[in-house]
Every structure is written in structure tokens, then in C-alpha cells.
C-alpha positions in Angstrom: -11.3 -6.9 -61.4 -9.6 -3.9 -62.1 -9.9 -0.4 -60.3 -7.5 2.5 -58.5 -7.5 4.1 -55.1 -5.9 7.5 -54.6 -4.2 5.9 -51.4 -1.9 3.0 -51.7 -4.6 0.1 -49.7 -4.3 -3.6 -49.9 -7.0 -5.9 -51.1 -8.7 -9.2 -49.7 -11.5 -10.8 -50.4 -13.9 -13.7 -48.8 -16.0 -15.8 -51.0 -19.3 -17.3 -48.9 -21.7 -19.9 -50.2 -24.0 -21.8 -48.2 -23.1 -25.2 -47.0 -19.5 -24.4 -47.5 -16.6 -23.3 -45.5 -15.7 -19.3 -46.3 -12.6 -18.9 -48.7 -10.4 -16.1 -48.0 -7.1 -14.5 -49.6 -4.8 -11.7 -49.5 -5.0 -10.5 -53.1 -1.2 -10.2 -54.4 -0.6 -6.6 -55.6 3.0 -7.0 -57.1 4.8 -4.9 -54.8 7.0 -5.4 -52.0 4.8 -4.0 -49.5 1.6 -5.6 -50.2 0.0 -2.2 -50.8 -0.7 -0.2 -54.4 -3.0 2.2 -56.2 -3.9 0.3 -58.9 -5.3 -2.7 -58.4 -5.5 -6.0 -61.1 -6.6 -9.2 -59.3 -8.5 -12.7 -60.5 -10.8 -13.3 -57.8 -10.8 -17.3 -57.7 -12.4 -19.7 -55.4 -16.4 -19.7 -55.9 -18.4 -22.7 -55.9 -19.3 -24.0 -59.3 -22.8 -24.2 -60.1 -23.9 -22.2 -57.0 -24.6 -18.6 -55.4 -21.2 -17.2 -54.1 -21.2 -14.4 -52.3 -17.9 -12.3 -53.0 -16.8 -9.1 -50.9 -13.6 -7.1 -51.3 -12.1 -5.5 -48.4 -9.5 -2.6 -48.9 -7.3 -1.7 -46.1 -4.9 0.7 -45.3 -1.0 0.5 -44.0 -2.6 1.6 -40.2 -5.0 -1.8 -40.7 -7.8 0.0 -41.0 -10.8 -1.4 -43.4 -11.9 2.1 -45.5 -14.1 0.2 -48.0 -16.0 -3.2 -48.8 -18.0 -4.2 -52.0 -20.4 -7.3 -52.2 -22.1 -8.7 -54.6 -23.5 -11.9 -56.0 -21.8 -14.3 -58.4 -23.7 -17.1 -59.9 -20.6 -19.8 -61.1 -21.0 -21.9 -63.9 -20.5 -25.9 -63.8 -17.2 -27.0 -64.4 -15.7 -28.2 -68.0 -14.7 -31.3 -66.9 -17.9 -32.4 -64.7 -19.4 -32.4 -61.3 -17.9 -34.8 -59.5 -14.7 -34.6 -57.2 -16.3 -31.0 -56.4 -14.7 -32.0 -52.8 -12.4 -34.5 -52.0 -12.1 -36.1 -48.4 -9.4 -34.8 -46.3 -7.9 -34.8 -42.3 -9.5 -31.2 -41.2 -8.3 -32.7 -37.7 -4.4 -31.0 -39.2 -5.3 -28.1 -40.6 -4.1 -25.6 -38.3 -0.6 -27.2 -39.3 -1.4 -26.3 -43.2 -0.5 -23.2 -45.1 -3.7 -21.1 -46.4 -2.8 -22.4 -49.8 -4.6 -24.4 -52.5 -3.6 -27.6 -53.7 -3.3 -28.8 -56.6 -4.7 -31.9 -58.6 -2.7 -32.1 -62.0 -5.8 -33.7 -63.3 -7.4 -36.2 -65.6 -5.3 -38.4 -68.6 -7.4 -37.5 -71.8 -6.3 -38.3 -75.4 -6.2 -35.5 -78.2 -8.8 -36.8 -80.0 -11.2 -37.2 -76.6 -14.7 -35.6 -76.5 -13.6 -35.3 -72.7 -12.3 -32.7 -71.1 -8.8 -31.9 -69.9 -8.0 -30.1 -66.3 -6.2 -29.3 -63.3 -8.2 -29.1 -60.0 -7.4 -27.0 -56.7 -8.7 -27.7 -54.0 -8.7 -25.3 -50.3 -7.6 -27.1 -47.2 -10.9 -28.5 -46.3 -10.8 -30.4 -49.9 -13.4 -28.1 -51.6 -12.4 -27.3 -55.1 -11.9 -23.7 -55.9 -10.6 -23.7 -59.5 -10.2 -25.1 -62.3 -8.2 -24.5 -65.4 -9.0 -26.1 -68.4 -6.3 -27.5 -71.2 -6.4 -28.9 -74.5 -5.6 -32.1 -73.7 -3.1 -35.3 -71.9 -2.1 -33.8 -68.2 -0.2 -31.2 -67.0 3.0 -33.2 -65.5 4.3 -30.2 -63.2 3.4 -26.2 -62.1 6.6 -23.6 -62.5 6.1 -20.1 -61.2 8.6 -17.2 -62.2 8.1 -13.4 -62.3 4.1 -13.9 -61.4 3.4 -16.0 -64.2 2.4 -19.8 -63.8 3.9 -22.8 -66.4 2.3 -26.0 -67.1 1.6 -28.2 -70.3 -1.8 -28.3 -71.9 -1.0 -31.0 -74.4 1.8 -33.6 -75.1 3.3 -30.7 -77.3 2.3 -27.0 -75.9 3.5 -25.6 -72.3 1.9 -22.1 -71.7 2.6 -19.6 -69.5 -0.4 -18.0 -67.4 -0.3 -14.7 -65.7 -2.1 -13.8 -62.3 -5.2 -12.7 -64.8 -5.8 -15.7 -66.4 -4.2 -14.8 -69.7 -1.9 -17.0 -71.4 1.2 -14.6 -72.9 3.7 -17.9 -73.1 3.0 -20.6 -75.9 5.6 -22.8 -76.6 5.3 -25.8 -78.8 7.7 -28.9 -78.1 7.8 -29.2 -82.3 8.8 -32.9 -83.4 9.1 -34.1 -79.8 5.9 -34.8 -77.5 7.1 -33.6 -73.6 6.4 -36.7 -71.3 6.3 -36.1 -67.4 8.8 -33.5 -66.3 9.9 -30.3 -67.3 12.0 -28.2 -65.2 13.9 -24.2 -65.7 17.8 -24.3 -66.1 19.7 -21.2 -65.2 19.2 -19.2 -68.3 15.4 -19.5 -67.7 14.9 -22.2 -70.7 12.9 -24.9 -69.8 14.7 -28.6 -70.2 12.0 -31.1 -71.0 11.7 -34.8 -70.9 10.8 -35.8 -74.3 9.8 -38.9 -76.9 10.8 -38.0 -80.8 7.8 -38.4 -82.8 7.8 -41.5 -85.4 11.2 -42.7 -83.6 11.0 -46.6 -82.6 11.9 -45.5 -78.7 9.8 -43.5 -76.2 10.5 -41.8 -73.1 14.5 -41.4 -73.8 15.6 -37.8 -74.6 15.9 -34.4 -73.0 15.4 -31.6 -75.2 16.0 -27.7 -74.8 13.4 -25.1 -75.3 14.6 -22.0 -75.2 13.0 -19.2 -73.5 12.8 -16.1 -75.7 12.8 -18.0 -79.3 11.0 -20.9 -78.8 14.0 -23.0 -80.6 14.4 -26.7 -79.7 17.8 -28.4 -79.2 18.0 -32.1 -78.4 20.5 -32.3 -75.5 20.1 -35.9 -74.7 19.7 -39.4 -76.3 19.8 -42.1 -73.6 20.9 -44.5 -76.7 24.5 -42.6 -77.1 25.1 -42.9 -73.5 24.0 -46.4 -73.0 24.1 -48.4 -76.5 25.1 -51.5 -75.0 22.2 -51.8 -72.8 19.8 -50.5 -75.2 20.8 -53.7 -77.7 20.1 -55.9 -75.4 16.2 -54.5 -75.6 13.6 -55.7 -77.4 10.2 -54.6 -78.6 7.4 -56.4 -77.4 4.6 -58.1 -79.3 1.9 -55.7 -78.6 3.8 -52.4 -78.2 4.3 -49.6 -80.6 7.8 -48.2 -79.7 10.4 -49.7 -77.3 9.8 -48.2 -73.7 13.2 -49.2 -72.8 14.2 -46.4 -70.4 11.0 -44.5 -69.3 12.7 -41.2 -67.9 10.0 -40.0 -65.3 11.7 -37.1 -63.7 14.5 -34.1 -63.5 16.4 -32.4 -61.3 19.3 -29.9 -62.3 22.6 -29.8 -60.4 24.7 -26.7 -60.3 24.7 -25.6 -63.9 25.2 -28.6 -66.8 24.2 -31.9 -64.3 21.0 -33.5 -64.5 19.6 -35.9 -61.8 17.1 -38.4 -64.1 15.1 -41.3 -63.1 14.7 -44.2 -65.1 11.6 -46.2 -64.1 12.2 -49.5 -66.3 15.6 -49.7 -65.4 15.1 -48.6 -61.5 18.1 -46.8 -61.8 18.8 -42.8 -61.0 21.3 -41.6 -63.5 23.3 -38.5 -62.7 24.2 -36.7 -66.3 27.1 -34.3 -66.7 27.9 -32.0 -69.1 24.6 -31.6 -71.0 24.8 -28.8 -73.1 27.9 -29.7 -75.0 29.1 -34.0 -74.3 26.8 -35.5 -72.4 28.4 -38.3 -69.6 27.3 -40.1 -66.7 28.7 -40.0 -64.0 27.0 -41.9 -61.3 24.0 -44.4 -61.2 21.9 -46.0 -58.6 21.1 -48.6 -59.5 20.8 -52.8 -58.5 24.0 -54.4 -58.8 22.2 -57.3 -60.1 20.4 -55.4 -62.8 23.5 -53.7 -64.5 26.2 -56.4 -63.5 28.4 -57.4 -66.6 26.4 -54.9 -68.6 29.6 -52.3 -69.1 28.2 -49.9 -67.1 28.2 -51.4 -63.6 31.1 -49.6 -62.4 29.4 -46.3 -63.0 27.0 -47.6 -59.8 27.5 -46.3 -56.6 28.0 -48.6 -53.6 25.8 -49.0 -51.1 27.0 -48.5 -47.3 24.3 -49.8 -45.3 22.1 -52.3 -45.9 18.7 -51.4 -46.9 16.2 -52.2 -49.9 16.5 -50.9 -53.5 14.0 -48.9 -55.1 12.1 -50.0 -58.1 10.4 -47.9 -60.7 11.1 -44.7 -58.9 9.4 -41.6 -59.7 9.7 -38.0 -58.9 13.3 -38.2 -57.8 14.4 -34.6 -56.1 17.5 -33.2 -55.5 17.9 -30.8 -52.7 20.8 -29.2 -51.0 21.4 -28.7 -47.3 23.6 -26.5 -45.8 24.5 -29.0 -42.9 25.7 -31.6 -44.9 29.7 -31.4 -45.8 30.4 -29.9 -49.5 29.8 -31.9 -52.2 26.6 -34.0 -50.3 22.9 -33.4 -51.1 19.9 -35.2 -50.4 17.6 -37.6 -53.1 14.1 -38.0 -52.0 11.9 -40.3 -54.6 8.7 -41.9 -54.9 9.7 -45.1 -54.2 7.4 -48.0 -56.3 8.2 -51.2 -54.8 
């Protein structure tokens, strides 16, 4: 929706449908204060397939309400189906939970799929509320920056989606297919796990997509950093191209380190120096995996005795201001 107001008012809405819990949100008016003249909003949130009553509420910087509109909205079905319209949740918690939606980074669908592809959010009570439709694969991973929302439609296309729905941002990952993770650096390009297309490997490279041009540069080959260890790999019998490494997720570190993690090798690999000579410089890692590989004394020692992970996934990097310079904190999804 799309209107002005001669005083500078803030808008909200509340979506109703019967047998479902009310859904309420501050719309986001682009300016510090919350409050504008002209307003541009996308009203998300109704019910698919039902009656959803939706009323905007405009209010004032003394919090006084000076004007409502209702009306009714009859939603159509979703793209991608009817079920998992609400998923079950702990509504014992929610007073602990932020008045946010969550999100479901959706189904696995091939390109050449009669089914459809989607992402799914869902409201704190586990009733869905939107759903945004893509070509096809799974979005691996939501980026927000300047009000605009990236995510991948396809093994080749990440978009960009403003607050109205429309896609300005289209950028194609040319002869790579992105695979998992994709992440911003510090210039604003986006980094972006990739497999070459007709190579014999899969799941080993990092490419660069940069931000304004849409060029691609090929930072990484796992194969120059770790020949050794990759001819020791084989192909199997029934496979197409040698999954060898299976990078699963990034994290950047200052400005030219990359945290990786490899799930076949259940090893994270720190990465230095990415833009010009690529390096490792650390690895966790088992000592029994990598030991007279060459590369075991890039692995850190361990100081306290505790379990490995195996085919980690979603390894984060995070710094803390209470830890002494130079220290951060890992957190994975740990799969053993």
C-alpha cells in the first residue's frame, strides 16, 4: 500500500482471521524516528486460502491513534501447497521470543521439477505468514543490507528483494553453481561457496561476485591448497564428480580470512589471504584423520579433553569483547 499524510504518523497494522491468533507489526517507515509522510509498506501475514481481516492504524508522535482503515482480504493458496500451513511449537516460551518471524529456508526441488520452490515464515505461534516463491534448489541463507533482503532462488541466481516485494538485485553465479553459503565481505561483494560446472570435483571453491558489476572471480580452489590430500581421493562407483571436500559454510575474519568448514574431512580450515595467495593457516581437525598427510602440523592442539566434531555444518565465527585480543569464539552444528 502506498499513501501520504500531511503530518508525519507511524503505521501498524493487525491482520485477524478466525481460528487464528491476531498478527501484528509496526510497519518500517525508513526513518530514524519511526514516523514519515509518505508511506510505502507490504502488508504481509494473512492466512492463505482464508478471510483475513486487515486494519491499519496511524498514529501520531503524542501516541495518539487519528485514523484506522479495514477491510477484507481474501488470500490465495500457496505455490508450494497446503500443508505445513502451521507447524508445532512451545507457546509455553513465547513471552521470551522477539515479535519476529521465522524463517523456513524451504523445500530441495530440482530445476527441471514440476514442484514448487519456497521459503516459509512462520509467527511465534508456528502459523505461516509468508511465503516467497523461487525458481528452484533452496535458498541456503537470508542477508539484509540497506532494507533490501538476499537469498538464492536457484543453484546460479541470488536476488536481492526490497521491503515491496520487488526484486532490483539479480546476480547470476555464471559457470559456477553456489552450493550452501554465501556471505558479504567488506566491500559489500558477496563471497560464495561454489562447484565449477563440468569440473570432475564439487563443493571445493569460493568465488567472488562483485557487487556493482556482477563480475566473478574464483578466489579459492581447495586443490592448490591441499594437492596432497586431494590425490589420495578417489571417485566412487556410483558418483558423478569427486565430493572430496564438501565446504558447507563461511565466515569472514577481519578483512582477507575466511573460517570454512569441510564436512567430508571434519575439519574447520582457517584461510588467509584470499584475494591475492590464498594460505591456511590453522585447521581443526582429528589428528588421526590428517596424521602423516603433510598437513598435520597446520592442526591446532587440543587442550582439554573432549570429543571431535564430525561433518560440521554451519560453523560461526563471533567476536567477544571479554575475551583477550586475538581470541574469538566457533560455534558449529556439530554431526556426530
Amino acid at each position: 500500500m502506498y499513501f501520504k499524510t500531511t503530518e508525519e504518523l507511524q503505521a501498524s497494522y493487525t491482520i485477524h482471521c478466525n481460528n487464528y491468533a491476531d498478527f501484528s507489526q509496526t510497519l518500517n517507515s525508513n526513518t530514524l524516528s519511526g514516523y514519515t509522510t509518505e508511506h510505502e509498506y507490504l502488508l504481509i501475514g494473512a492466512i492463505p486460502n482464508q478471510t483475513n481481516t486487515i486494519t491499519v492504524t496511524l498514529t501520531n508522535k503524542q501516541g495518539k491513534v487519528v485514523d484506522t482503515l479495514s477491510w477484507s482480504y481474501n488470500a490465495p493458496s500457496l505455490q508450494g501447497g497446503d500443508q505445513y500451513l502451521t507447524v508445532e511449537c512451545d507457546v509455553s516460551n513465547t513471552s521470551s521470543l522477539s515479535n519476529g518471524l521465522y524463517t523456513v529456508l524451504g523445500n530441495d526441488v530440482t530445476e527441471d521439477s514440476e514442484e514448487q520452490a519456497y521459503m516459509r515464515l512462520y509467527d511465534n505461534y508456528g502459523i505461516i505468514r509468508s511465503e516467497i516463491p523461487i525458481v528452484s534448489y533452496r535458498s541456503h541463507r537470508i542477508l539484509f543490507e540497506n532494507n533490501t533482503m538476499y537469498f538464492s532462488i536457484s543453484s546460479t541466481k541470488i536476488v536481492g528483494m526490497e521491503q515491496t516485494g520487488y526484486v532490483s538485485k539479480i546476480y547470476d553465479t555464471g559457470n559456477y553453481k553456489l552450493h550452501h553459503d554465501y556471505i558479504f565481505d567488506t566491500n559489500h561483494n558477496l563471497l560464495v561457496l561454489a562447484t565449477k560446472k563440468e569440473a570432475q570435483t564439487s563443493e571445493d571453491k569460493i568465488i567472488m561476485i562483485e557487487r556493482n558489476s556482477g563480475n566473478i572471480t574464483e578466489l579459492v580452489d581447495l586443490i592448490d591448497l591441499l594437492p596432497n590430500y586431494y590425490s589420495t581421493t578417489s571417485l566412487p562407483d556410483d558418483a558423478e564428480n569427486l565430493d572430496w571436500m564438501h565446504i558447507n559454510s563461511l565466515a569472514l575474519v577481519d578483512k582477507t580470512s575466511l573460517i570454512i568448514s569441510s564436512r567430508e574431512t571434519s575439519t574447520i580450515i582457517k584461510l588467509d589471504n584470499i584475494y591475492s595467495n590464498p594460505t591456511i593457516d590453522y585447521m581443526i581437525g582429528s589428528d588421526n584423520f590428517w596424521q602423516e598427510s603433510g598437513y598435520d602440523s597446520l592442526l591446532l592442539n587440543k587442550t582439554s579433553d573432549f570429543s571431535m566434531q564430525a561433518g560440521q555444518h554451519c560453523v560461526t565465527y563471533v567476536e567477544d569483547n571479554s575475551l583477550p585480543q586475538g581470541q574469538y569464539y566457533l560455534y558449529l552444528y556439530n554431526n556426530n
